[in-house]
N, CA, C and O of each residue as an XYZ file, in Angstrom:
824
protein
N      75.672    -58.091    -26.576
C      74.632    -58.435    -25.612
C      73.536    -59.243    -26.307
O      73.060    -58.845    -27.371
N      73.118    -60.401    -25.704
C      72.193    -61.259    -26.092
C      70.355    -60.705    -26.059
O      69.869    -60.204    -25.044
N      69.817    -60.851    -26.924
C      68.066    -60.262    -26.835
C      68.000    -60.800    -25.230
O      67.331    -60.210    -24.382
N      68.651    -61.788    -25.002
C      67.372    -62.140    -23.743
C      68.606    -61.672    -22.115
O      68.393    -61.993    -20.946
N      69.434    -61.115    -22.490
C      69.882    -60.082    -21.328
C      69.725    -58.426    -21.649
O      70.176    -57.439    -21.069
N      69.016    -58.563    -22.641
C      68.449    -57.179    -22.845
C      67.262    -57.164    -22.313
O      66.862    -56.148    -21.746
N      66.530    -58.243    -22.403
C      65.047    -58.233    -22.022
C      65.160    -58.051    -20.828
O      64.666    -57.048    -20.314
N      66.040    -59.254    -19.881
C      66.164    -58.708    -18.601
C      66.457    -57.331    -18.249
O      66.132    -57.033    -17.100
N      66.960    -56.466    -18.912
C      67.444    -55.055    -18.382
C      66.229    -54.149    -18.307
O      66.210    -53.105    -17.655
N      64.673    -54.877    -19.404
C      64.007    -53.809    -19.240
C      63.403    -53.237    -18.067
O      63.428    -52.021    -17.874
N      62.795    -54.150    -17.174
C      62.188    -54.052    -16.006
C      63.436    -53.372    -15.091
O      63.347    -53.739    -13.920
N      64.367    -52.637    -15.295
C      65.145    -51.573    -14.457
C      65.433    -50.454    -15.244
O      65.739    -49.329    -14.848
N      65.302    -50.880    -16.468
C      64.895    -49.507    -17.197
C      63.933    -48.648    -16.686
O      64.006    -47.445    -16.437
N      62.812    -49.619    -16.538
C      61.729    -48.813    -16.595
C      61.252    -48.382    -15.206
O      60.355    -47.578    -14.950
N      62.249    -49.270    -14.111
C      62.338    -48.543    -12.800
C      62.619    -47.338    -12.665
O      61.925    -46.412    -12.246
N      64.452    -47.380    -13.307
C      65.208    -46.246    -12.974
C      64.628    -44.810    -14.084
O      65.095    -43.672    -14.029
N      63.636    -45.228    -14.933
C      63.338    -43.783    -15.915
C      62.461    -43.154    -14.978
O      62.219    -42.002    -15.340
N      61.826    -43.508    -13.785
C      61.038    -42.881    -12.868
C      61.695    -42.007    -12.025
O      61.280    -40.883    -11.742
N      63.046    -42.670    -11.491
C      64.165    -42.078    -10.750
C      64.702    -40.660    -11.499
O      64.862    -39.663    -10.795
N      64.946    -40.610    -12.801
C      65.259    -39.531    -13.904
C      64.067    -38.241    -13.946
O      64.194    -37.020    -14.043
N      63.033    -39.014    -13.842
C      61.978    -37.981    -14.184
C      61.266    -37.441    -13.105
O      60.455    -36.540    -13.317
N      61.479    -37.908    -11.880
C      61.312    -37.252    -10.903
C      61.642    -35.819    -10.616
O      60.750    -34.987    -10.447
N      62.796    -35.551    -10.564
C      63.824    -34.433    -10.646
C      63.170    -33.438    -11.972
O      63.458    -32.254    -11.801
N      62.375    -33.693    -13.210
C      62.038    -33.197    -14.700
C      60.494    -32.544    -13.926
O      60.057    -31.418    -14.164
N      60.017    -33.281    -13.230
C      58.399    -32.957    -13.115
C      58.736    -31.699    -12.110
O      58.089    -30.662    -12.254
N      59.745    -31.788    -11.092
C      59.899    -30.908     -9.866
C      60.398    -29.443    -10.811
O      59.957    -28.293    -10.822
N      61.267    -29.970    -11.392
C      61.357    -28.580    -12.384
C      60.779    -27.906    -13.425
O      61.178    -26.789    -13.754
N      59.933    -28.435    -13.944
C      58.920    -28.376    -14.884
C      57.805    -27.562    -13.966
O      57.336    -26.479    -14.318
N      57.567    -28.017    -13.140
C      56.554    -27.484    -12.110
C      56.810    -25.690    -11.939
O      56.034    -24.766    -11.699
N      57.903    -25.742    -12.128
C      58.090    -23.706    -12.197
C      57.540    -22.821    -12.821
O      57.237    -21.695    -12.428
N      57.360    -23.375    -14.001
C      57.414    -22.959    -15.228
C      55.359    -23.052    -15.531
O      55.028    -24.162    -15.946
N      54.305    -22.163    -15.373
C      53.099    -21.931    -15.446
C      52.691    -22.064    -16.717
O      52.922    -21.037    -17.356
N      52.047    -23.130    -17.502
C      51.483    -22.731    -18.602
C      50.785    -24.311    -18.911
O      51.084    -25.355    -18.331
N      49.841    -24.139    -19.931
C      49.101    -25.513    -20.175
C      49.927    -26.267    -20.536
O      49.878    -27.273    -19.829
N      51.065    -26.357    -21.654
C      51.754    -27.435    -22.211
C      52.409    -28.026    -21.474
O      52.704    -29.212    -21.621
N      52.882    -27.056    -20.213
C      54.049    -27.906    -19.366
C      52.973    -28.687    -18.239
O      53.340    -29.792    -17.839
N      51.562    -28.096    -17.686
C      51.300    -28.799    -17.072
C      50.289    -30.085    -17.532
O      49.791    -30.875    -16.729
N      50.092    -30.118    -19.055
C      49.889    -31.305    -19.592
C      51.277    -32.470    -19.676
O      51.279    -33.694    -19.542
N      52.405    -31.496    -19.954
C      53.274    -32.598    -20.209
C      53.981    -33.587    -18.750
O      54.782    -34.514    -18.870
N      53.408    -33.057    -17.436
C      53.846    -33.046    -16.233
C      53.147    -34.231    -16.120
O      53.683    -35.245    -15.672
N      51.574    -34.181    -16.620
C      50.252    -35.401    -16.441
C      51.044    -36.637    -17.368
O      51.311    -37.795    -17.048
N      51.231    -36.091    -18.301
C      52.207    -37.043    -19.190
C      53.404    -37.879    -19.039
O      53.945    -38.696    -19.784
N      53.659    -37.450    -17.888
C      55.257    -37.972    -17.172
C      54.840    -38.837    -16.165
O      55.522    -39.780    -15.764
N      53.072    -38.361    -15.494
C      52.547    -39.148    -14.008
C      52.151    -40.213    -14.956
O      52.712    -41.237    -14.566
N      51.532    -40.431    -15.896
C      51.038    -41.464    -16.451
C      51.862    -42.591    -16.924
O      51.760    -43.784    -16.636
N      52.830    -41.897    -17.829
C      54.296    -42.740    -17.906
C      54.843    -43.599    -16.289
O      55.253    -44.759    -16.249
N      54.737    -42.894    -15.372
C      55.385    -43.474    -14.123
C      54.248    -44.519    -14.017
O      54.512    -45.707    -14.202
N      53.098    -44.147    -13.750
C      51.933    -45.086    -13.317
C      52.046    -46.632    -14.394
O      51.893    -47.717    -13.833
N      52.236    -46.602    -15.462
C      52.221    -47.672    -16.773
C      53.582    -48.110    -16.262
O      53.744    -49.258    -15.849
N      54.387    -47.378    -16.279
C      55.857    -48.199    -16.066
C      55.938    -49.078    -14.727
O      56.456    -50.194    -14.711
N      55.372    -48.457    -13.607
C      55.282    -49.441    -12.767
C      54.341    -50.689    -12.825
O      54.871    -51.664    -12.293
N      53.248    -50.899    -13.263
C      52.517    -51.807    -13.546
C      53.599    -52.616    -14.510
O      53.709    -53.738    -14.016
N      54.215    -52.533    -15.371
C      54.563    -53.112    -16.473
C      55.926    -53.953    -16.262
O      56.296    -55.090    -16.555
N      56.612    -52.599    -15.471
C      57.899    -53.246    -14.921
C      57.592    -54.770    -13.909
O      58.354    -55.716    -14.110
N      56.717    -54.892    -13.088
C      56.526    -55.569    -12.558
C      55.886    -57.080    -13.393
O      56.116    -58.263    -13.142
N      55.062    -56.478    -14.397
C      54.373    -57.933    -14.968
C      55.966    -58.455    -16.128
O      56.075    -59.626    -16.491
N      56.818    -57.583    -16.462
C      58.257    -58.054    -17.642
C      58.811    -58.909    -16.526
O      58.989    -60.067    -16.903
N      59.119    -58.700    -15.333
C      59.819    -58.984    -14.438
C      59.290    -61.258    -14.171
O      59.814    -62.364    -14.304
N      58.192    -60.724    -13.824
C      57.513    -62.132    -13.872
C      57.615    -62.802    -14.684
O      57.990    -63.973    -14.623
N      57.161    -61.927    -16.036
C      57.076    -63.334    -17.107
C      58.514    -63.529    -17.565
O      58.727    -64.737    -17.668
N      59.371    -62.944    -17.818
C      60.786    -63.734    -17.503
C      61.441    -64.254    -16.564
O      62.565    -64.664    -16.852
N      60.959    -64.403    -15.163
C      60.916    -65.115    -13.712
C      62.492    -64.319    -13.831
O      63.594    -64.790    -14.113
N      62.152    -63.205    -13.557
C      63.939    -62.318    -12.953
C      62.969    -61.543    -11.483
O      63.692    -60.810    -10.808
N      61.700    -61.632    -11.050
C      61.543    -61.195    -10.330
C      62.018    -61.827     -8.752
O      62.012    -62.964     -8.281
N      62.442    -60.423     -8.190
C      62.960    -61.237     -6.715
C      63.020    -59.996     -6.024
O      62.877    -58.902     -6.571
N      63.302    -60.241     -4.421
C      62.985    -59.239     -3.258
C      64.040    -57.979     -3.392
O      63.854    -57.091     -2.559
N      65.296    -57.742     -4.472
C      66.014    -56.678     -4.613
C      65.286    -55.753     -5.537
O      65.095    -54.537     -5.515
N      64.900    -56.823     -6.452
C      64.112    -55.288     -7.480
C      62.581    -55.243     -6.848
O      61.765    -54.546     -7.452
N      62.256    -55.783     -5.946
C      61.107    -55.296     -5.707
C      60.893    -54.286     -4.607
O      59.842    -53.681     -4.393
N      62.462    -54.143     -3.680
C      62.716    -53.310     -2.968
C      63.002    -52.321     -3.711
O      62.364    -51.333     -3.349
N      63.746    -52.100     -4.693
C      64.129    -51.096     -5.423
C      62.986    -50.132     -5.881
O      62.820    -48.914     -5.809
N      61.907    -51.706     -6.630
C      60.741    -51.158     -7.089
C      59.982    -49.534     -5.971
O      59.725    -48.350     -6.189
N      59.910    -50.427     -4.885
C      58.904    -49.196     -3.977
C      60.044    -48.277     -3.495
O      59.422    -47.220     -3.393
N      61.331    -47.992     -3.126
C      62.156    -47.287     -2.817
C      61.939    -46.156     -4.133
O      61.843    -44.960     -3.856
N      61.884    -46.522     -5.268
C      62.278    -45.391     -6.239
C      60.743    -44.887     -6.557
O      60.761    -43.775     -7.084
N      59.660    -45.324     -6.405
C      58.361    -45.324     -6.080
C      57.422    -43.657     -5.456
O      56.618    -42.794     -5.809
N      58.506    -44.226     -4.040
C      58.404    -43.389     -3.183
C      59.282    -42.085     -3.519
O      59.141    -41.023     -2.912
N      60.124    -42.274     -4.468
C      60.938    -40.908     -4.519
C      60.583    -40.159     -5.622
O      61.028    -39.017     -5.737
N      59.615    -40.782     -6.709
C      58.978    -40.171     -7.935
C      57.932    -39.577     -7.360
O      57.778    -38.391     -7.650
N      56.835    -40.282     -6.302
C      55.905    -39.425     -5.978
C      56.127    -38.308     -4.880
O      55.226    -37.594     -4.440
N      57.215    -38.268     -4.568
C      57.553    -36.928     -3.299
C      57.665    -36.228     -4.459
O      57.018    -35.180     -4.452
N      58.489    -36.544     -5.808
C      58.515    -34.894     -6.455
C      57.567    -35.070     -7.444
O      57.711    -34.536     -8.543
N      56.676    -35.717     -7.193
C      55.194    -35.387     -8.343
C      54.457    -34.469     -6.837
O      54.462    -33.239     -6.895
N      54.010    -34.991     -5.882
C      53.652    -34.437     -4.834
C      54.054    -32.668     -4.513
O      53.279    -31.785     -4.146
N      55.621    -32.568     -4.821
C      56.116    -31.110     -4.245
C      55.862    -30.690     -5.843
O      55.778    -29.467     -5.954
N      55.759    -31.212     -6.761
C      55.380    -30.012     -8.296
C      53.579    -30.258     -7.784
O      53.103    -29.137     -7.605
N      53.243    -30.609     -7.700
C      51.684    -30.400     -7.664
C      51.685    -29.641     -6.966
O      50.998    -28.722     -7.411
N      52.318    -29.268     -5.439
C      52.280    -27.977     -4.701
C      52.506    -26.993     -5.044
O      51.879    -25.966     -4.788
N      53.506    -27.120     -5.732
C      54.076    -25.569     -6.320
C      52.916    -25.001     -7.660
O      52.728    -23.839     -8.021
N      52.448    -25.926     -8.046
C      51.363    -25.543     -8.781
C      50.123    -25.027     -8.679
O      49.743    -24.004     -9.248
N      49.301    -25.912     -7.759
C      48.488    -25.427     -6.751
C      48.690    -25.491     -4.534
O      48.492    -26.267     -3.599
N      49.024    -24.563     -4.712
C      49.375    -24.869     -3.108
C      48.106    -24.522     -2.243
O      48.108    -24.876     -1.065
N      46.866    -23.751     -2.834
C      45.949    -23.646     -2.636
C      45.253    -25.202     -2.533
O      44.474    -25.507     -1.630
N      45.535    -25.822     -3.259
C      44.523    -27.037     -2.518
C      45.104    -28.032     -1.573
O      44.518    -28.760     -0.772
N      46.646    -27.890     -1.884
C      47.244    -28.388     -0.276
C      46.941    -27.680      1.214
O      46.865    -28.436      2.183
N      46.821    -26.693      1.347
C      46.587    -26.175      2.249
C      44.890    -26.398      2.792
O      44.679    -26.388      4.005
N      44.035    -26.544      2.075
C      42.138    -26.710      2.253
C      42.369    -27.830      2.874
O      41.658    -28.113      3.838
N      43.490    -28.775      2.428
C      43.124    -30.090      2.406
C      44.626    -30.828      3.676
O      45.026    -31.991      3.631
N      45.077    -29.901      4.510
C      46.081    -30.072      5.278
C      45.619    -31.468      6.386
O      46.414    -32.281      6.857
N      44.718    -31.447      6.519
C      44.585    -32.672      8.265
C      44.356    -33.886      7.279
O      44.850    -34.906      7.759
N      43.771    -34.091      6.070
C      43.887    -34.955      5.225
C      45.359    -35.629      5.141
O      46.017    -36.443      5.789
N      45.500    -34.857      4.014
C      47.298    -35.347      3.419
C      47.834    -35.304      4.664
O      48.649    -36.181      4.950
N      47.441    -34.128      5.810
C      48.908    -34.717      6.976
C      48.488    -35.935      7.529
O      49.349    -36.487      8.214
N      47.001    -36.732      7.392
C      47.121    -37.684      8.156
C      47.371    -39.327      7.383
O      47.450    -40.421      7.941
N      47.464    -38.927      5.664
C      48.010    -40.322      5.167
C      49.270    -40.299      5.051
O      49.754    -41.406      4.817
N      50.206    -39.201      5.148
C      51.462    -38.887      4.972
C      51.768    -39.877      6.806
O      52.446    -40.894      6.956
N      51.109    -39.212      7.742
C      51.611    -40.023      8.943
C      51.381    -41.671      8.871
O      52.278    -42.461      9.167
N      50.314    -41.997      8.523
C      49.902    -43.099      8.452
C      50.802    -43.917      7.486
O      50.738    -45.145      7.537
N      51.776    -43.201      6.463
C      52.398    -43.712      5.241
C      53.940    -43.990      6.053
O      54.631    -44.996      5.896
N      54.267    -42.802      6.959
C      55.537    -43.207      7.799
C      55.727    -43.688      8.739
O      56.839    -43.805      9.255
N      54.160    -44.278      9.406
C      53.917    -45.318     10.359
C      54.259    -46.806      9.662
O      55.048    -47.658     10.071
N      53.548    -46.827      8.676
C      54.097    -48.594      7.739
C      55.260    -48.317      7.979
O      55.695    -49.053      8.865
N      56.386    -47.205      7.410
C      57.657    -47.904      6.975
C      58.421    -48.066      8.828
O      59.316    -48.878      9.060
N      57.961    -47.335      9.684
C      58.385    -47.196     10.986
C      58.204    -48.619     11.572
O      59.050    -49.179     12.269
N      57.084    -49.108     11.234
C      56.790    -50.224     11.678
C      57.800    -51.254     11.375
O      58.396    -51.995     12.156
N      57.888    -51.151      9.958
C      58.248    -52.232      8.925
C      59.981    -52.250      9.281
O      60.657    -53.276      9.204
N      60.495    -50.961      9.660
C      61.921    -50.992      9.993
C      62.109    -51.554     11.246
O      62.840    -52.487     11.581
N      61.360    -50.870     11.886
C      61.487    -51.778     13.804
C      61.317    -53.477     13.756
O      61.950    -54.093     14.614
N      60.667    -54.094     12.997
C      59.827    -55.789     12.593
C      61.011    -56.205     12.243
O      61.606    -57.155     12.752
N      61.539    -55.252     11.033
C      61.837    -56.465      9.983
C      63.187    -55.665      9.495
O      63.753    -56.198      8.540
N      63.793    -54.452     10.014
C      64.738    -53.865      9.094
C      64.936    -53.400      8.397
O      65.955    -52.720      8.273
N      64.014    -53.540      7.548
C      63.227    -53.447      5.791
C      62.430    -52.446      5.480
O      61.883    -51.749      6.335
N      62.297    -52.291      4.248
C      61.667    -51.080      3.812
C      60.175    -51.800      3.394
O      60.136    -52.967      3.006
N      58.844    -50.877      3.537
C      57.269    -51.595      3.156
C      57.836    -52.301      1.577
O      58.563    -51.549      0.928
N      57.632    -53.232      1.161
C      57.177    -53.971      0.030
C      56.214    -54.777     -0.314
O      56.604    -55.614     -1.129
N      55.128    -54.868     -0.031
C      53.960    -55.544      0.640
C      53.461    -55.779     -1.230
O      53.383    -56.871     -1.793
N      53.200    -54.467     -1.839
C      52.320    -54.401     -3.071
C      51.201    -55.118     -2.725
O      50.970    -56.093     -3.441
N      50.167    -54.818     -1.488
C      49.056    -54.947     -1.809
C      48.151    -55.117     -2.849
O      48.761    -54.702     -3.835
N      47.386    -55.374     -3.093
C      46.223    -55.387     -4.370
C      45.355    -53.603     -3.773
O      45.364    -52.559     -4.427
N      44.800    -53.796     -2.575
C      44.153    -52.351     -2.579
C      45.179    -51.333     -2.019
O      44.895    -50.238     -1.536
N      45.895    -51.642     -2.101
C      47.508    -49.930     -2.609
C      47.580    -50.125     -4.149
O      48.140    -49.099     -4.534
N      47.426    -50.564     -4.765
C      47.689    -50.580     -5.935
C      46.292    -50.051     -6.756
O      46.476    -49.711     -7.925
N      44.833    -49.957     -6.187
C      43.675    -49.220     -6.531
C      44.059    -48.087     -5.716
O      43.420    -47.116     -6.121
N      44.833    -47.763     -4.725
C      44.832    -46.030     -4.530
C      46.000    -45.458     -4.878
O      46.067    -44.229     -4.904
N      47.361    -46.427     -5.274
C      47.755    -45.432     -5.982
C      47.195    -44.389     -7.587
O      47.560    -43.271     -7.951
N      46.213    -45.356     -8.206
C      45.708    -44.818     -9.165
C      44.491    -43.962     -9.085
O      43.926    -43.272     -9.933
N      44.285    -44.161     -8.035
C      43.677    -42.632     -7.216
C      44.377    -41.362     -6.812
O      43.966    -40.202     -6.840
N      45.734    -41.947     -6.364
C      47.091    -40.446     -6.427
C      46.745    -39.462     -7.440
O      46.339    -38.300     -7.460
N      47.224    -40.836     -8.703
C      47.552    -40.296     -9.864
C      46.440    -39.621    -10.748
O      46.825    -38.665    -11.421
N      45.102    -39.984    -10.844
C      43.914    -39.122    -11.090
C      43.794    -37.998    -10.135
O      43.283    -36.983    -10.608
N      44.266    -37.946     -8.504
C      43.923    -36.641     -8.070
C      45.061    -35.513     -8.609
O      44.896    -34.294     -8.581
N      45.834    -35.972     -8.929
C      47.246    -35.306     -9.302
C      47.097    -34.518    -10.156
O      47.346    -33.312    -10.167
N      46.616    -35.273    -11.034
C      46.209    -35.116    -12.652
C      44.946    -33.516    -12.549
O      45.196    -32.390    -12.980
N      43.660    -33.972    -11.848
C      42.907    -33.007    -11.504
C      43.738    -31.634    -10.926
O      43.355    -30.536    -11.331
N      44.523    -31.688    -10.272
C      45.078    -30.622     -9.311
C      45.630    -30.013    -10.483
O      45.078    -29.063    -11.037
N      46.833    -30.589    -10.930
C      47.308    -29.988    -11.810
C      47.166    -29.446    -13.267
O      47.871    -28.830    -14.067
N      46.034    -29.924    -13.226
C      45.058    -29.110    -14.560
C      43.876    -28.164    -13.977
O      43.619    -27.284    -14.799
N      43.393    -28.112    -13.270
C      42.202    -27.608    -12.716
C      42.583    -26.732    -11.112
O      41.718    -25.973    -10.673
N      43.598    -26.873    -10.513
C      43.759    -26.543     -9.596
C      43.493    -26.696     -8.345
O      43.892    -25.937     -7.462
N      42.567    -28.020     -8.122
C      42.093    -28.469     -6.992
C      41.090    -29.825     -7.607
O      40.923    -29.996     -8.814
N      40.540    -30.629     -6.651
C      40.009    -32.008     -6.579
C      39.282    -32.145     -5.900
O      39.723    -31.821     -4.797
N      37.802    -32.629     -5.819
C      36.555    -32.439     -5.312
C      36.619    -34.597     -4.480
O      37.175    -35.189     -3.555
N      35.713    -34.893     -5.549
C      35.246    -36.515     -5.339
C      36.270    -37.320     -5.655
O      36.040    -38.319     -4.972
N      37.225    -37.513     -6.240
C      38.348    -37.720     -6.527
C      39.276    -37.763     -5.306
O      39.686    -38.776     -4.740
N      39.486    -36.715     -5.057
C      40.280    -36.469     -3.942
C      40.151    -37.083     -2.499
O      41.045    -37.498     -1.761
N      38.311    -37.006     -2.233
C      37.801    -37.701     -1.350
C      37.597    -39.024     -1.265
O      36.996    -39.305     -0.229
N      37.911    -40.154     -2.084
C      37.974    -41.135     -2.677
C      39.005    -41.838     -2.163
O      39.055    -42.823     -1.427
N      40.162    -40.874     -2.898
C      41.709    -41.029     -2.391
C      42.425    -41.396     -1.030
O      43.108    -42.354     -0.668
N      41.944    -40.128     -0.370
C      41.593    -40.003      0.788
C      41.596    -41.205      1.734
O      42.444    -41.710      2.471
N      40.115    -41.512      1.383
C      39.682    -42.682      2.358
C      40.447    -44.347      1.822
O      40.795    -45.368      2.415
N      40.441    -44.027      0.848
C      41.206    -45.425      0.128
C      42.731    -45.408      0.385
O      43.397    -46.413      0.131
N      43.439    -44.003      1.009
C      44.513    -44.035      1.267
C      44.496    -44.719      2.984
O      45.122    -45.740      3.269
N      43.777    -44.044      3.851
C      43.535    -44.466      5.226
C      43.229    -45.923      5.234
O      43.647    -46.644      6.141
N      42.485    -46.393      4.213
C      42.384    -48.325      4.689
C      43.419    -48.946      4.173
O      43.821    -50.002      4.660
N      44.109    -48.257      2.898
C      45.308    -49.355      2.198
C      46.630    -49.193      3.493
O      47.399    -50.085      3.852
N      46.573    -47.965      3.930
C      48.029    -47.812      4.984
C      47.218    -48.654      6.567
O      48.080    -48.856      7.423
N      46.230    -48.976      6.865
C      45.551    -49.681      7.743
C      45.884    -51.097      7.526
O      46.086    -51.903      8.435
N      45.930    -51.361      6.227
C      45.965    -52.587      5.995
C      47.523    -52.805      5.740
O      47.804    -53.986      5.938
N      48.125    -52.386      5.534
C      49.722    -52.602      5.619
C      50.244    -52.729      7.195
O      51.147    -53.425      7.661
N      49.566    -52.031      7.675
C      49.895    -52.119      9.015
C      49.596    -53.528      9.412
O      50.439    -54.367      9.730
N      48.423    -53.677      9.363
C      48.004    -54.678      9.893
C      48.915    -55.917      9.944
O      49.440    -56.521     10.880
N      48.922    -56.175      7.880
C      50.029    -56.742      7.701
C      51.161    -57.211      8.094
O      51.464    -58.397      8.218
N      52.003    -55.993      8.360
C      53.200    -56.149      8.921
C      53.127    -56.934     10.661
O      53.893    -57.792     11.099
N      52.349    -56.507     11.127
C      52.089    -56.965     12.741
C      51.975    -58.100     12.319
O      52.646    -58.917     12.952
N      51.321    -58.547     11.393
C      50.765    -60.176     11.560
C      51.998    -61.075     11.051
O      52.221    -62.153     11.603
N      52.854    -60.581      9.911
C      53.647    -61.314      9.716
C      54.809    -61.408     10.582
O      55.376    -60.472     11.145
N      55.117    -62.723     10.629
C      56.510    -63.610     11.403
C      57.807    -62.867     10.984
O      58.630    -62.282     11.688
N      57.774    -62.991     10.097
C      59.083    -62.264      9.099
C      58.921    -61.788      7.644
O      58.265    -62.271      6.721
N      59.689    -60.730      7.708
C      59.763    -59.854      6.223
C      59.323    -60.449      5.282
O      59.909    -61.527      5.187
N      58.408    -60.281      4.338
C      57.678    -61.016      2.995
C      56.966    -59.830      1.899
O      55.988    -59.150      2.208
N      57.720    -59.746      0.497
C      57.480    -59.191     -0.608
C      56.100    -59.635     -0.899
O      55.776    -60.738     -0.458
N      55.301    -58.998     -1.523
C      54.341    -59.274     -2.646
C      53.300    -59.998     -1.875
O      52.923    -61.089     -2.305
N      52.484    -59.219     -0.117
C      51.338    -60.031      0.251
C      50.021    -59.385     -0.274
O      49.864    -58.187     -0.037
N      49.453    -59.783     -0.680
C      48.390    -59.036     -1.792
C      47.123    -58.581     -0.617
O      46.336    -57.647     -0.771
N      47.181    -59.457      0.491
C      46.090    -58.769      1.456
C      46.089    -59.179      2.739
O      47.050    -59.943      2.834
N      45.403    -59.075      4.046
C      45.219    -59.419      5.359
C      45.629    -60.846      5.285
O      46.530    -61.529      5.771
N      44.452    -61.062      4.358
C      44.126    -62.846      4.331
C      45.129    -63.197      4.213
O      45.572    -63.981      5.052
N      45.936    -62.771      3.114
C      46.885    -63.545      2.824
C      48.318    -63.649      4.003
O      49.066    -64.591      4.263
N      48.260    -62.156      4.550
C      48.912    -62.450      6.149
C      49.002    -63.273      6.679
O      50.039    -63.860      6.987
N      47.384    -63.664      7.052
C      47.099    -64.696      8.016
C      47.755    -65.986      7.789
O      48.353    -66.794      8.500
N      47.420    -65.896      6.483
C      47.985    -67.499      6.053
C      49.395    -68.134      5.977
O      49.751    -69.291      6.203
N      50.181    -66.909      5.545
C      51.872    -67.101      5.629
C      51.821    -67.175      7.319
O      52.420    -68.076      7.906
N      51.183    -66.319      7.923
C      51.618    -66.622      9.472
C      51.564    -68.004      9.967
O      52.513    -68.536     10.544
N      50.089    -68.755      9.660
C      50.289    -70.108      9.986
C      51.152    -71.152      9.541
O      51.229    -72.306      9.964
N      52.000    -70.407      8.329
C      52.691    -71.334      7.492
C      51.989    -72.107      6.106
O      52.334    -73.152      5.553
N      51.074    -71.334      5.844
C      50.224    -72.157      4.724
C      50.561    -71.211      3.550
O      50.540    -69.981      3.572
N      50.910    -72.115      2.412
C      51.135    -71.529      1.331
C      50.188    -70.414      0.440
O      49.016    -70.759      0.594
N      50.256    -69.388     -0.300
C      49.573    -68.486     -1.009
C      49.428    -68.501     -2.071
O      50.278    -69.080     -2.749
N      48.327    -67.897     -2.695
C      48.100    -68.069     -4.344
C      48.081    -66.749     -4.358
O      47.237    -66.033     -3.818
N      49.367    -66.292     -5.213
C      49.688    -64.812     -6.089
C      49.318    -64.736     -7.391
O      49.616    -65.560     -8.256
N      48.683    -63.775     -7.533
C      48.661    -63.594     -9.513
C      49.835    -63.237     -9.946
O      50.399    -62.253     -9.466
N      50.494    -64.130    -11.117
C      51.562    -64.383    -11.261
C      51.758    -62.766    -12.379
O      52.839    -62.272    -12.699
N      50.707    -62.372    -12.674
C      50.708    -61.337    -13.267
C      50.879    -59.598    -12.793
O      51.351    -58.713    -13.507
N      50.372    -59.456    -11.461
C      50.113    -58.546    -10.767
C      50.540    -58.476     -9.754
O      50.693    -57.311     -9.388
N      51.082    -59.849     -8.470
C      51.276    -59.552     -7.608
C      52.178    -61.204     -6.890
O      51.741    -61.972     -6.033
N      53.410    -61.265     -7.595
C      54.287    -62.337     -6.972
C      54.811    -63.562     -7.932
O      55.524    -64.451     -7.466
């Protein structure tokens, strides 16, 4: 194998090690004690870096395209359901304080993809710019929960930054003509709708 079809392999490496460790955090989560629930924060952080990273390897060797970026949020979504169900099992006390919350970005989260399947067939791939400031709000409330047992300002943060980023996907999706990876915001909706070309950061987002 050549260095530079290895290079290409990394950015699915570093997809699919999220897919692996999903299943590690859910089981790890059983098991009560500081080391495991430091090493659990240690696995969210790993996921959080790998996705940022996978995405910028992907670009700067121009292998990025609409399969791994579907892949990207498909396996996404399946690392944080079992970071989500080990944080419960850890503290289920602050899932429960905090029930009309989480039940209402969880609805709002299966309204995008409801939408996005009825439009377009397709699964959300949008990668917003402000989903990408609340997922790292997830991952700090996560982090809190599972060391401390619950999340104050943090949480409330999350929260509301979760309700405008799934607002704004929505929006999104209504506005666009047809299925489109990597729209970084409204604006930028608007503009593919009229047919006018977009400026992506070639680093972060397209």
């Amino acid at each position: 194998m050549t260095l530079k079809a290895l290079l290409h392999k990394i950015p699915l490496a570093l997809i699919y090690s999220r897919l692996l460790l999903g299943p590690v955090v859910l089981f790890l989560s059983f098991y009560d004690s500081i080391l495991i629930r430091e090493l659990i924060v240690g696995i969210m952080i790993w996921a959080i870096v790998s996705d940022i990273f996978d995405g910028i390897i992907a670009r700067s060797l121009n292998i990025s395209n609409e399969k791994l970026r579907r892949l990207d949020s498909s396996i996404d979504q399946i690392f944080w359901i079992f970071a989500f169900v080990g944080a419960f099992i850890i503290s289920p006390q602050f899932f429960r304080d905090n029930l009309w919350k989480l039940s209402l970005v969880i609805a709002l989260e299966a309204l995008t993809y409801a939408i996005s399947y009825l439009r377009f067939k397709k699964e959300v791939a949008t990668h917003a710019i402000l989903s990408k400031f609340w997922a790292l709000t997830i991952v700090a409330t996560l982090i809190e929960v599972i060391l401390r047992n619950g999340s104050g300002l943090i949480f409330n943060i999350c929260f509301y930054l979760g309700v405008l980023s799934r607002i704004e996907i929505i929006a999104i999706l209504l506005i666009l003509r047809k299925w489109t990876n990597d729209v970084p915001s409204v604006f930028h909706a608007i503009k593919l709708r009229k047919g006018e070309p977009i400026k992506r950061n070639k680093m972060f987002n397209g």
